[in-house]
N, C-alpha and C positions, 0 to 999 in steps of 0.2 A: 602500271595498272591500266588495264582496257579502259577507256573512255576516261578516264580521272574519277571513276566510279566506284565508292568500297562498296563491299556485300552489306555492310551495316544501312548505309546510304539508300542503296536497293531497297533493301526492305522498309526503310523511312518513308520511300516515296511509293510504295506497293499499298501500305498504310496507308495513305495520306489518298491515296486514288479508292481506295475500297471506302473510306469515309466521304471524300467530295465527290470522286470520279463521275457517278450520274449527275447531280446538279451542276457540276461544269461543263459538259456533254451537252446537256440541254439549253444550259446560256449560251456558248458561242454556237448551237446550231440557232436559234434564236436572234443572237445579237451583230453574229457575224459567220452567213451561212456561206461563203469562200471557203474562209479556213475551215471550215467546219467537214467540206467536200475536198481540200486539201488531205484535211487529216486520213477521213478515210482514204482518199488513193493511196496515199502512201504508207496503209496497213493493210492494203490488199496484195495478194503474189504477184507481180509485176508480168509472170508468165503461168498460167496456167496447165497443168501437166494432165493427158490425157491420161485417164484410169488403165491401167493390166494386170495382167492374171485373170483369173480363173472365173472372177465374176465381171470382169470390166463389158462385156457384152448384153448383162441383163440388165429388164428394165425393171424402172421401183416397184412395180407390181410382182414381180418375179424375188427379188430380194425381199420385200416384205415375207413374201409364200416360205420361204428360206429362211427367214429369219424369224418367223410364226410356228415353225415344225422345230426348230431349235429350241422355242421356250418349251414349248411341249414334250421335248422327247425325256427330260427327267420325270415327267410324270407315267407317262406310259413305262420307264422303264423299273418301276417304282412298284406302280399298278400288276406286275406281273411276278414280282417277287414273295 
């Protein structure tokens, strides 16, 4: 078994983080702010992967405009039926 971890387990401790996981978060950024900058590095991607495809060139103003004609076009095509 991967890690000595069962799926039951898993989800024990997925539980157990959705109930404490913010007030523990918040004490050891508090009581010990190392670990606390630990923890995130080593949840963040160790390597960052530049964007491709078709939108990796525009900028947030440009995908919003693009993403703003998307919510709309159910309505327009709605509107003309």
């Amino acid at each position: 078994m991967a890690l000595g971890i069962s799926w039951a387990r898993s989800s024990q401790l997925c539980e157990d983080f959705e109930a404490h996981g913010a007030a523990v978060i918040e004490r050891v950024r508090q009581e010990d702010p190392a670990t606390y900058i630990r923890v995130i590095a080593w949840l963040l991607p160790k390597e960052l992967k530049s964007a491709s495809g078709p939108f990796a060139e525009l900028s947030i103003e440009e995908l919003e405009l693009i993403a703003s004609a998307a919510r709309a076009a159910p309505a327009l095509s709605n509107s003309t039926q």
